[in-house]
C-alpha positions as a LaTeX table, in Angstrom:
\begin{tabular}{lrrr}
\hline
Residue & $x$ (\AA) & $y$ (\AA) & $z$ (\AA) \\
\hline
Unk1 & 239.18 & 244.87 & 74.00 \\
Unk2 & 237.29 & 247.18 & 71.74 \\
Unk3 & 234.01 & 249.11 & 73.07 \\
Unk4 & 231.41 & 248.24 & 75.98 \\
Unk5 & 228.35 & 249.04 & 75.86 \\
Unk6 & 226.97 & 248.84 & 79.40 \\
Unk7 & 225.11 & 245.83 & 81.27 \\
Unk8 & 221.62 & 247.66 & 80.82 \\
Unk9 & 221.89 & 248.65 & 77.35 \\
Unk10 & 218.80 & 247.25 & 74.81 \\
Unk11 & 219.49 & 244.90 & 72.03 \\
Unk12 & 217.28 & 243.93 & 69.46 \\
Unk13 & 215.26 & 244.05 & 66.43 \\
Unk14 & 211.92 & 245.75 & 64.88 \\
Unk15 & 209.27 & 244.58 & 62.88 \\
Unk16 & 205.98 & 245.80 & 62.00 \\
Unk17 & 202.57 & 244.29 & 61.76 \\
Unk18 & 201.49 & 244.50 & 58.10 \\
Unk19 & 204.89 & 243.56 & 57.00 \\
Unk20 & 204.93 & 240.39 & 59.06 \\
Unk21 & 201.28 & 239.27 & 59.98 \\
Unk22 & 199.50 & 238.66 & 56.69 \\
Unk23 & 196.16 & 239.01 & 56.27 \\
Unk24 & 195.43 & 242.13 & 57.15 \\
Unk25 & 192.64 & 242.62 & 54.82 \\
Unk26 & 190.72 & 246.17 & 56.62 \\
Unk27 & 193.71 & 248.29 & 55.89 \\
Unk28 & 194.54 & 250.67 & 52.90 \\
Unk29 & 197.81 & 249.55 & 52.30 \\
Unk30 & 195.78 & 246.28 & 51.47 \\
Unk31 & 193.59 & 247.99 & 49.06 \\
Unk32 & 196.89 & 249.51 & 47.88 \\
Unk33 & 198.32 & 246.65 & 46.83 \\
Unk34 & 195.55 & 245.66 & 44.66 \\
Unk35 & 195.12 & 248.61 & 42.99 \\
Unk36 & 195.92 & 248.64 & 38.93 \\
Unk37 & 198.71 & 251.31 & 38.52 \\
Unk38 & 199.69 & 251.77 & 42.20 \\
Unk39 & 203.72 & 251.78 & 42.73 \\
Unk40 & 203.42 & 248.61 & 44.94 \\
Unk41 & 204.62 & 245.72 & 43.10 \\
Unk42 & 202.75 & 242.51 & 44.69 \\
Unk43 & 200.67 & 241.77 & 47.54 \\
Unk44 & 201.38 & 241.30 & 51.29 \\
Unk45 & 199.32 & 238.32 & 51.41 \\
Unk46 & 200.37 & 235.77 & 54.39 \\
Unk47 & 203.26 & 237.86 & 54.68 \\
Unk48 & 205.46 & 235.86 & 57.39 \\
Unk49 & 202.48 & 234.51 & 59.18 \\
Unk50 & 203.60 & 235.83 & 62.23 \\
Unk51 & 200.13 & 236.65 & 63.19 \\
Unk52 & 200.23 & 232.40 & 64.17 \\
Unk53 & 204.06 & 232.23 & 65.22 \\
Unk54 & 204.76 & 234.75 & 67.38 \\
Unk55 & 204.95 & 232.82 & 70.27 \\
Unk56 & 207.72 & 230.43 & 68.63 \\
Unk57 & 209.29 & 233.81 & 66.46 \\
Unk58 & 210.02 & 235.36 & 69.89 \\
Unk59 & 211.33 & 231.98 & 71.42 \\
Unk60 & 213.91 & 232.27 & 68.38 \\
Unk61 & 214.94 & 235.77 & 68.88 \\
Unk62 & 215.50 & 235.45 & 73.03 \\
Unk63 & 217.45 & 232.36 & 72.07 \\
Unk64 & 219.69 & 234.82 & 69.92 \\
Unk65 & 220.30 & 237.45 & 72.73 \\
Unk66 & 217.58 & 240.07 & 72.44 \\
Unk67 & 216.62 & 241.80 & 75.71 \\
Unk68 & 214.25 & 243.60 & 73.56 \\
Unk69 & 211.81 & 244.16 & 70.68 \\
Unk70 & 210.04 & 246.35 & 68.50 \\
Unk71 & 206.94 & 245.59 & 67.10 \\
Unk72 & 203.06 & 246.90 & 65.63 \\
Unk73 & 199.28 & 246.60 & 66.91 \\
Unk74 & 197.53 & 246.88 & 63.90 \\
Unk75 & 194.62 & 249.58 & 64.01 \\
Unk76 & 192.98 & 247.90 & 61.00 \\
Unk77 & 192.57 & 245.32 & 63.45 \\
Unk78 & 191.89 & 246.61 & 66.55 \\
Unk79 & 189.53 & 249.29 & 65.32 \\
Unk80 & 187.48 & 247.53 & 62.10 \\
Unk81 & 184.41 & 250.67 & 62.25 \\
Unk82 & 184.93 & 253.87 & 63.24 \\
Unk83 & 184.45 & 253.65 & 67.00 \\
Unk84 & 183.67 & 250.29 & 66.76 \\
Unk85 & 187.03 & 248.06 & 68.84 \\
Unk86 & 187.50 & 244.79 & 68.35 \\
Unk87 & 187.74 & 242.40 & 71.84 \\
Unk88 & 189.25 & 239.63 & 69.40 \\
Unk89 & 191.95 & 241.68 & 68.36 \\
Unk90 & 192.64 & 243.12 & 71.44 \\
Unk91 & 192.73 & 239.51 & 72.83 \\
Unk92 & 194.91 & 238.45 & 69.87 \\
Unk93 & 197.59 & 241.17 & 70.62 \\
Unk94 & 197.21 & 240.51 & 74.93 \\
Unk95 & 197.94 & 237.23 & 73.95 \\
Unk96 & 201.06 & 238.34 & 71.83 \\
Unk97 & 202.51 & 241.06 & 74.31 \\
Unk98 & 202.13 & 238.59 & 76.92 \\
Unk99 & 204.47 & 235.78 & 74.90 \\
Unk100 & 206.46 & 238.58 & 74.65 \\
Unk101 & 207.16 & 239.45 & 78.36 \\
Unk102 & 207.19 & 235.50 & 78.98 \\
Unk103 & 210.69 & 235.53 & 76.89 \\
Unk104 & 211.83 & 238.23 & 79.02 \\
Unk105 & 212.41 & 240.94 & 75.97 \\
Unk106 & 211.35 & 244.39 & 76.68 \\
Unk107 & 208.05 & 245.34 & 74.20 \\
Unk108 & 208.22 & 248.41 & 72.32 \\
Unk109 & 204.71 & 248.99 & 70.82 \\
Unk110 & 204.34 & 250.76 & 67.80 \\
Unk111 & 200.64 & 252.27 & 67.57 \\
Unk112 & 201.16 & 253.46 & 63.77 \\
Unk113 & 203.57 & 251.58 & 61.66 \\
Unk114 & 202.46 & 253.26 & 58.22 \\
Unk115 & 198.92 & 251.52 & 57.81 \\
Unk116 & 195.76 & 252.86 & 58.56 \\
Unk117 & 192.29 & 251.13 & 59.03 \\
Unk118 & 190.23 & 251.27 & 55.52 \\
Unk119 & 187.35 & 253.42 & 57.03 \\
Unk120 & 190.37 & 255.97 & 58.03 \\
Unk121 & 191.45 & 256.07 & 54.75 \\
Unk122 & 188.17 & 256.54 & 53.01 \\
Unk123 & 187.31 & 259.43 & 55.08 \\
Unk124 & 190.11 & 261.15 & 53.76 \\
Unk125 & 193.29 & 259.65 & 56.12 \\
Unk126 & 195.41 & 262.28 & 57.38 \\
Unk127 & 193.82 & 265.29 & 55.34 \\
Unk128 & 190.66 & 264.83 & 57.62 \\
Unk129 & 189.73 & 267.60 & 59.84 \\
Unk130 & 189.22 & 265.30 & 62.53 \\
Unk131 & 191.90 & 262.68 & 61.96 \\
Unk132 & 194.23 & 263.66 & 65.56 \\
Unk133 & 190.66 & 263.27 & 67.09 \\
Unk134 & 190.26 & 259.85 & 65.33 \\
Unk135 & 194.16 & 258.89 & 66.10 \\
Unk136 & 194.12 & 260.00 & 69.58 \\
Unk137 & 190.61 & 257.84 & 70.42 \\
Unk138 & 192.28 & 254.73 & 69.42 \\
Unk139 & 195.48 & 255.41 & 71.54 \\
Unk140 & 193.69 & 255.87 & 74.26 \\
Unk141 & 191.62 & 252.83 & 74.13 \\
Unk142 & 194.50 & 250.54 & 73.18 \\
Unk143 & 196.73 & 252.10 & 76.44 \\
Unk144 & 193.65 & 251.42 & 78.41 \\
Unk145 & 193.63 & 247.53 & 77.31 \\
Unk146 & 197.43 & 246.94 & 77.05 \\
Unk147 & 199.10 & 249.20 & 79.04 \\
Unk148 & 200.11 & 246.82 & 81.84 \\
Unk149 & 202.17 & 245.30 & 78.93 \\
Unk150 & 203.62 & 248.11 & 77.16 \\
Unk151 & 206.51 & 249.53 & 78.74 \\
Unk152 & 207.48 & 251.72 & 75.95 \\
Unk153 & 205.12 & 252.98 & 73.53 \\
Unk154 & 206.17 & 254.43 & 69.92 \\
Unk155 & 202.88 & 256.74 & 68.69 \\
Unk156 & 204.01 & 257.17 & 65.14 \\
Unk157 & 206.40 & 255.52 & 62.92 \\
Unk158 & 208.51 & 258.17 & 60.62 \\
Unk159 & 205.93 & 260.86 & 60.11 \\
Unk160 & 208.17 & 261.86 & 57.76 \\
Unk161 & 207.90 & 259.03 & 55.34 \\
Unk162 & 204.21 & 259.05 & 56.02 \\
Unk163 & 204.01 & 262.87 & 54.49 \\
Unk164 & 206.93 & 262.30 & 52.38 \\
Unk165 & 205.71 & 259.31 & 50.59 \\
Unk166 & 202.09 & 258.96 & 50.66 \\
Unk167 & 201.52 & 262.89 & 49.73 \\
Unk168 & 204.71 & 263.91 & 47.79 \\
Unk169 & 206.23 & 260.99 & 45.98 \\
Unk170 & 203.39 & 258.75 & 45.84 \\
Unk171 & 205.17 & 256.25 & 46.36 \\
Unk172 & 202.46 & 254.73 & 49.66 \\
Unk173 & 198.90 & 255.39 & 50.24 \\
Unk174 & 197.19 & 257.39 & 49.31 \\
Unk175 & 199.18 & 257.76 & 46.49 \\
Unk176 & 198.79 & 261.80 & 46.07 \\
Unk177 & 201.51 & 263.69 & 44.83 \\
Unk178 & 200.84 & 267.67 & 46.22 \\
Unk179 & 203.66 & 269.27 & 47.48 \\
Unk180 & 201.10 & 271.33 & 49.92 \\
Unk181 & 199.52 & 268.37 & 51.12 \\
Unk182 & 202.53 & 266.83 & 51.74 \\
Unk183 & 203.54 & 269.53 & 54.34 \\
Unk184 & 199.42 & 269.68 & 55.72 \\
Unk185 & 200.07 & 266.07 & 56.68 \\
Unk186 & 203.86 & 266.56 & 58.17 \\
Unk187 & 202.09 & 269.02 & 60.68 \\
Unk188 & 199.18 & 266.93 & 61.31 \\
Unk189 & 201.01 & 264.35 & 62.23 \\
Unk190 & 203.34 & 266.27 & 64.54 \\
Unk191 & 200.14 & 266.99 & 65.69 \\
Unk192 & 198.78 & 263.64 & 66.62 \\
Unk193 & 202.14 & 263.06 & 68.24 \\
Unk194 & 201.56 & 265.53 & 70.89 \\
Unk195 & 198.08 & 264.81 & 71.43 \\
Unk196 & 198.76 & 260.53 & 71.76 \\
Unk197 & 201.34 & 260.81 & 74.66 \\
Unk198 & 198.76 & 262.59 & 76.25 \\
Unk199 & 195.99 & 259.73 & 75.42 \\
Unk200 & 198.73 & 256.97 & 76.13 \\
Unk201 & 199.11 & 258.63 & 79.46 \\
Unk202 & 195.71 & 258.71 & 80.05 \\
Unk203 & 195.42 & 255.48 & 79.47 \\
Unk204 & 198.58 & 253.94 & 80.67 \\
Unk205 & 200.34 & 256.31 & 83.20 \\
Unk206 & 203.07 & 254.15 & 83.91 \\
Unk207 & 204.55 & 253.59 & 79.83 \\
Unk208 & 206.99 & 255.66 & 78.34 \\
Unk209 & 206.11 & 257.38 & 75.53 \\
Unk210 & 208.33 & 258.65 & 72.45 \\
Unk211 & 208.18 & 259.40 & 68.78 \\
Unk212 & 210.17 & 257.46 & 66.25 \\
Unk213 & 211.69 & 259.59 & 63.31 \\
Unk214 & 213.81 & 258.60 & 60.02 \\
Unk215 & 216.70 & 261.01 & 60.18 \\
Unk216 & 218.75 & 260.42 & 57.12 \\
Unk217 & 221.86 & 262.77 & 56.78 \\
Unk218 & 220.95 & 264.85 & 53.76 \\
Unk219 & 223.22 & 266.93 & 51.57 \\
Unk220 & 222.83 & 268.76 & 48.50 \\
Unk221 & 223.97 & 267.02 & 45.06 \\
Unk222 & 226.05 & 269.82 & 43.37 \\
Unk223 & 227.97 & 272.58 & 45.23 \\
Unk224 & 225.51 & 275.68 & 44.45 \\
Unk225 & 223.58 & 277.68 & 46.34 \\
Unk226 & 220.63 & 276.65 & 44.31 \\
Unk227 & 221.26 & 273.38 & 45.21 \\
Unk228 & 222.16 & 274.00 & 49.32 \\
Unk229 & 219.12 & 276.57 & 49.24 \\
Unk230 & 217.11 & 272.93 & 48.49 \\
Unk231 & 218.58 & 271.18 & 50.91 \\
Unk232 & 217.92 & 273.08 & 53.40 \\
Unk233 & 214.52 & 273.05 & 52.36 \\
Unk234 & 213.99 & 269.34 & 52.36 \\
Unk235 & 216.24 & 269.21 & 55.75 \\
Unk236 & 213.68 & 271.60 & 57.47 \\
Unk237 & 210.66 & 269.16 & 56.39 \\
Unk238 & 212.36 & 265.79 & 56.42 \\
Unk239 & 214.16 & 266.57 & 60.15 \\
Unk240 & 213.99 & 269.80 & 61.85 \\
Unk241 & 210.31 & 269.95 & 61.74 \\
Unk242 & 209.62 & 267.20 & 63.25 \\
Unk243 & 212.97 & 267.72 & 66.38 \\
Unk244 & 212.73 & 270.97 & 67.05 \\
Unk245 & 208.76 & 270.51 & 67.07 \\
Unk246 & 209.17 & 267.82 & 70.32 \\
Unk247 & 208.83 & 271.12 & 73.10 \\
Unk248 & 206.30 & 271.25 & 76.13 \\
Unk249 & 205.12 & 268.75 & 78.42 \\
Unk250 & 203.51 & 266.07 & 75.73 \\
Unk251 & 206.29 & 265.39 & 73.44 \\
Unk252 & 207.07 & 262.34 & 75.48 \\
Unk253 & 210.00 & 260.72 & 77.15 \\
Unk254 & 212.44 & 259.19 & 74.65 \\
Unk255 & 212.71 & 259.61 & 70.92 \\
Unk256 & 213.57 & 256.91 & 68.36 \\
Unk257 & 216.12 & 257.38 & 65.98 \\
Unk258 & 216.32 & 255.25 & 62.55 \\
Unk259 & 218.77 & 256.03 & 59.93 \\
Unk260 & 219.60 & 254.29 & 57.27 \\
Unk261 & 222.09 & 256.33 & 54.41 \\
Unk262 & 223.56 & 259.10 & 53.30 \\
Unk263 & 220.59 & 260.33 & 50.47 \\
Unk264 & 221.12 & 263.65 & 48.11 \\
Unk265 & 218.78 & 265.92 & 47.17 \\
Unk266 & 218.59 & 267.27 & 43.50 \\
Unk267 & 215.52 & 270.02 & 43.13 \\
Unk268 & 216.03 & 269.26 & 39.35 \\
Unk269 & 215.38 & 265.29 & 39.68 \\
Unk270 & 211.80 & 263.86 & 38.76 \\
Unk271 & 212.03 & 261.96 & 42.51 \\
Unk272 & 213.71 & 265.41 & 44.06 \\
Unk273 & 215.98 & 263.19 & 44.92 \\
Unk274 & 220.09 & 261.53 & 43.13 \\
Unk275 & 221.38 & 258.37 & 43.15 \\
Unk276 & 224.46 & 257.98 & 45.11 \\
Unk277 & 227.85 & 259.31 & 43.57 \\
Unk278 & 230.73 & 257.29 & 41.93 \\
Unk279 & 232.28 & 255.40 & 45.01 \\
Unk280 & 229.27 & 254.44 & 47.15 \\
Unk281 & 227.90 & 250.98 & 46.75 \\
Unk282 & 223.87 & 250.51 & 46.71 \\
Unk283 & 222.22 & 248.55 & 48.96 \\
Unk284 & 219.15 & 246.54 & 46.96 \\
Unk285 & 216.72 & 249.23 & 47.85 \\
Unk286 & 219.36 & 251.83 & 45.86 \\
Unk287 & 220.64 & 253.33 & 49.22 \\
Unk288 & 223.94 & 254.13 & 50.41 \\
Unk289 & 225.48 & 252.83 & 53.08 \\
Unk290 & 227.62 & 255.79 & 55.26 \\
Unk291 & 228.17 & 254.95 & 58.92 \\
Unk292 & 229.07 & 258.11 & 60.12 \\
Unk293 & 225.63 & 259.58 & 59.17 \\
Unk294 & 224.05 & 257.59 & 62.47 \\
Unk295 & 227.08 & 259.39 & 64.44 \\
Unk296 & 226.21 & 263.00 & 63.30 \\
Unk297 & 221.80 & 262.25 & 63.32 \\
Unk298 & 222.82 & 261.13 & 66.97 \\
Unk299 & 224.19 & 264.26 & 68.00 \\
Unk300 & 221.21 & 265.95 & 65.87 \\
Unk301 & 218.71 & 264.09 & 67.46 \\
Unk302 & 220.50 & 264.67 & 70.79 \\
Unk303 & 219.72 & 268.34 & 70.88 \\
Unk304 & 216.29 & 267.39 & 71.79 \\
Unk305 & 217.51 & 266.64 & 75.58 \\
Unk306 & 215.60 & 263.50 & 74.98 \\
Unk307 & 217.30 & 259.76 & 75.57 \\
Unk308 & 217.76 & 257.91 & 72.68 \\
Unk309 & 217.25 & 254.84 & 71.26 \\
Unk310 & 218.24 & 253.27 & 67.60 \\
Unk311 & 215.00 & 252.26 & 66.74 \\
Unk312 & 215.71 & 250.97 & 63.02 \\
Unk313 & 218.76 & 250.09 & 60.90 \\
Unk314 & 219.97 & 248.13 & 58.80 \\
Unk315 & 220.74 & 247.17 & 55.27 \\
Unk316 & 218.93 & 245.23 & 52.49 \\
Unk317 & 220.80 & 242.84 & 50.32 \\
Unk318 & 221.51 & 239.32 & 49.74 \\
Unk319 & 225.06 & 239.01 & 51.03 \\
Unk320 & 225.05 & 238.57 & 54.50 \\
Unk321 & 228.62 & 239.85 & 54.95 \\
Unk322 & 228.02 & 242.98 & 53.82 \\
Unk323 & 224.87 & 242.81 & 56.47 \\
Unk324 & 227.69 & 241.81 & 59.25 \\
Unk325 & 229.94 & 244.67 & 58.22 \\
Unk326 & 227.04 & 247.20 & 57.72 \\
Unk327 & 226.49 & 246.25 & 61.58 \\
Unk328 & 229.82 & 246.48 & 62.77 \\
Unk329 & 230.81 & 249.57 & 61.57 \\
Unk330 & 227.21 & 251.08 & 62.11 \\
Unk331 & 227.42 & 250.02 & 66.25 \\
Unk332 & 230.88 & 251.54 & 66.10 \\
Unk333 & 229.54 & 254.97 & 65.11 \\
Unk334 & 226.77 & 254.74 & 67.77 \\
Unk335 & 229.60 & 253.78 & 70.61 \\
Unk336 & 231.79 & 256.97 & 69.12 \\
Unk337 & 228.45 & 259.07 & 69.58 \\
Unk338 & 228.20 & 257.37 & 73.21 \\
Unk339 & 231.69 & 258.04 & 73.68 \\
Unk340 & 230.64 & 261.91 & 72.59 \\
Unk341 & 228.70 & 262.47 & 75.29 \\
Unk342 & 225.11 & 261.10 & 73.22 \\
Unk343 & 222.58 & 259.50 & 75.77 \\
Unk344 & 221.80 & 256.49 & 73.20 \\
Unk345 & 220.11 & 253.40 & 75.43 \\
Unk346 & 219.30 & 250.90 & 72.88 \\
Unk347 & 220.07 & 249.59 & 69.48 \\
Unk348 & 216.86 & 247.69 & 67.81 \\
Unk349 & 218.14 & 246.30 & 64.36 \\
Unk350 & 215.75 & 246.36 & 61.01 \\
Unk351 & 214.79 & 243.56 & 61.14 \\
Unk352 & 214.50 & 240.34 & 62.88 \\
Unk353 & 213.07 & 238.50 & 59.67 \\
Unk354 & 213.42 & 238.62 & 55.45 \\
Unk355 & 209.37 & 240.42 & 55.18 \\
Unk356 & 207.42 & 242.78 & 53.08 \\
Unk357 & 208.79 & 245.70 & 52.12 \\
Unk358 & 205.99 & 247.67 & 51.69 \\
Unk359 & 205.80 & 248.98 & 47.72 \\
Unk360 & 209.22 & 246.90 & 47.05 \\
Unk361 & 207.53 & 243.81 & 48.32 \\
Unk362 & 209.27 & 240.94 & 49.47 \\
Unk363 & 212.54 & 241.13 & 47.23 \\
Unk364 & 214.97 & 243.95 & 49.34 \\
Unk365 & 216.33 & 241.33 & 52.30 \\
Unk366 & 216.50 & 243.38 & 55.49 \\
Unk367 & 216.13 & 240.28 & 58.09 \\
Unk368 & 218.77 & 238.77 & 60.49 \\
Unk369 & 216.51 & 235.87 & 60.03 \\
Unk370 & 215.36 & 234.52 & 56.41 \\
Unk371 & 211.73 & 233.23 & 56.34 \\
Unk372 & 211.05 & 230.26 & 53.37 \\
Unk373 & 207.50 & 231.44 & 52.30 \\
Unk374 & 207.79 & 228.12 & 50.04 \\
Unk375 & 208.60 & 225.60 & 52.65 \\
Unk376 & 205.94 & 226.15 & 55.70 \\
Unk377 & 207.46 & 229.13 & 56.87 \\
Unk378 & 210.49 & 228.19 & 58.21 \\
Unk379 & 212.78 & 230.16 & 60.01 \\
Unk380 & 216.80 & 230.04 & 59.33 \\
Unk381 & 218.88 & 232.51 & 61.17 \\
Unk382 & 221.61 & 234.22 & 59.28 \\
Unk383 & 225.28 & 234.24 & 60.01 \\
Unk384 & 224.46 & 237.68 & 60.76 \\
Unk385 & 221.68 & 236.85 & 63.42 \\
Unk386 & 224.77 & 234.99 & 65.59 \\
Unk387 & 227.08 & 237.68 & 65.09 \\
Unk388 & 224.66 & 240.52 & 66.44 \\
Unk389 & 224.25 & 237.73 & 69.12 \\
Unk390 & 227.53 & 237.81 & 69.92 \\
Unk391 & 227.32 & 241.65 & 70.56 \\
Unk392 & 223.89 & 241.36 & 72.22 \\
Unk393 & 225.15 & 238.86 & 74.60 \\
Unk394 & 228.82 & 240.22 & 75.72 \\
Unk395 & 228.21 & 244.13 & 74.75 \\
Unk396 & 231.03 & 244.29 & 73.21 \\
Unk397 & 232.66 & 245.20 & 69.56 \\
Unk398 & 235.63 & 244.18 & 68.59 \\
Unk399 & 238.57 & 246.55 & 68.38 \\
Unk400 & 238.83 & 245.79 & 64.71 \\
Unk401 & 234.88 & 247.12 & 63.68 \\
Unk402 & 236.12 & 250.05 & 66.05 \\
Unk403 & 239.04 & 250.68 & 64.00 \\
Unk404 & 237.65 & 250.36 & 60.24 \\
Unk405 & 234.81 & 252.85 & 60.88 \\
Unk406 & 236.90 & 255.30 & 61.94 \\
\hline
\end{tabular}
């Protein structure tokens, strides 16, 4: 029969606001975008439009199985001045949260996916001296107003990334590369994590609050001590920081884990960071694919004495077999880890449509779902959107996915 996952485990799939609204004009990753020299390639413009079609977007994904889903209130929204909320936008995302329970899918609201209002920004982001005090007011007041529709809530979005990107690499807003901001803002953000579940409980006793990190399994690129010496380095900054930092009473009730690959690290590289060796295949953001890295960040993760949940994976490319098999054999090495002893409760896929990949832009395909930005919109599910609906709907995988991961 292969595995089964039980009756009450959570399938589904994760977006985020600015990659799937459009529009969102207030916001630095806007400004980021149309900045000469930046490393994003094109705008986010209309994105998906999802900002109009949630209502029929969450129709679709019900329809396909989903008991639950992952998504983004956009601060740039919701907070356009500093202290200064927006009842249109708060309206807007009632409105969207409610659609959402109407299907029947649990909500899991993100309260920073990665963008930040422009005002934020300008004042100096993260790097502020009162940026947690900043963060924390906005929590509050969007538990306060949405609560009563939030049964989970996610505070941050891979602080990691945020640090490692935006003040090390560059690579997001605001663009700095500062290897002692870069750990300032890892901190700060650990920070803000702490201080939100307290402001989301404030707010919204009843939600349960977590943190969702990017664990990818690291490992040195040459078989030196140099080389390990660096790894543990970035492993300590990248992961342990940010686990071993959940302790005391406010570092919430369930923790998010989203992996994605196997990635080296090279101290001699430009980017820190090697391509994949001879034998692994690259997904279209240059990643590589290794199943048995979600098994062991499990267990990692699992040392927390936290539940779990997947909270993002999944694979860009344009061949949606390799997205079906990337699935399989990823949901086989979460059932192992289940199997293990791991308390993992849900599995939300990245993501439900084709949308903007931040700095990549719209060409790495992540979605279950493709989205024609040239034809009105339209949605198509993927073969791959029925096949996770398969699994969603009998929690099961076949003994065959079972069998090639291991």
């Amino acid at each position: 029969m292969g595995v089964e996952f039980p009756a009450d485990f959570l399938w589904g799939t994760a977006t985020s606001a600015h990659q799937v609204e459009g529009g969102n004009v207030n916001s630095d990753w806007w400004d980021f975008e149309h900045a000469p020299g930046t490393a994003a390639r094109e705008s986010s413009g209309d994105a998906v439009d999802h900002y109009h079609r949630y209502a029929d977007d969450f129709a679709l994904l019900a329809s396909l199985g989903h008991n639950t889903h992952r998504l983004s209130v956009e601060w740039a929204r919701v907070e356009p001045a500093p202290g200064e909320f927006s009842r249109a936008a708060v309206g807007h995302y009632r409105r969207v949260l409610t659609a959402l329970a109407d299907t029947g899918m649990t909500a899991f609201v993100t309260l920073h996916h990665f963008t930040l209002p422009r005002w934020f920004a300008a004042a100096g982001g993260w790097l502020a001296p009162d940026a947690v005090e900043r963060f924390t007011h906005y929590c509050r007041y969007v538990a306060t107003e949405l609560g009563d529709l939030m049964p989970y809530v996610c505070t941050i979005n891979e602080p990691q990334m945020v640090a490692l990107h935006g003040y090390l690499e560059g690579y997001h807003p605001p663009g700095i590369t500062n290897p002692v901001l870069w750990k300032r803002v890892g901190r700060t953000l650990l920070a803000a994590h702490h201080a939100a579940v307290r402001a989301v409980r404030d707010g919204s006793p009843h939600s349960r609050v977590g943190l969702a990190v990017n664990l990818p399994l690291l490992a040195p690129v040459r078989d030196d001590e140099t080389c390990h010496a660096f790894c543990r380095l970035m492993r300590h900054e990248i992961v342990d920081l940010y686990l071993d930092g959940l302790t005391g009473p406010d570092r919430g009730d369930w923790l998010g884990v989203q992996y994605y690959r196997k990635q080296w690290v090279d101290a001699a590289a430009p980017t820190l960071f090697a391509d994949p060796p001879e034998g692994f295949s690259r997904t279209q953001m240059g990643w590589a694919s290794y199943p048995d890295g979600l098994r062991q960040m499990l267990h990692r993760a699992a040392r927390t004495g936290l539940p779990l949940y997947v909270t993002e994976n999944g694979i860009a490319t344009e061949d949606d077999a390799e997205r079906v098999d990337y699935l399989h054999t990823h949901l086989a090495a979460l059932a192992q880890a289940r199997a293990e002893g791991v308390d993992v409760r849900g599995y939300l896929h990245w993501s439900a449509f084709d949308n903007f990949e931040w700095s990549e832009g719209f060409r790495p395909k992540f979605g279950l779902v493709t989205v024609d930005r040239e034809n009105g919109f339209a949605r198509i599910p993927k073969p791959s959107a029925h096949a996770f609906a398969e699994i969603a709907a009998t929690g099961r995988l076949r003994r065959e996915c079972v069998t090639r991961e291991r």
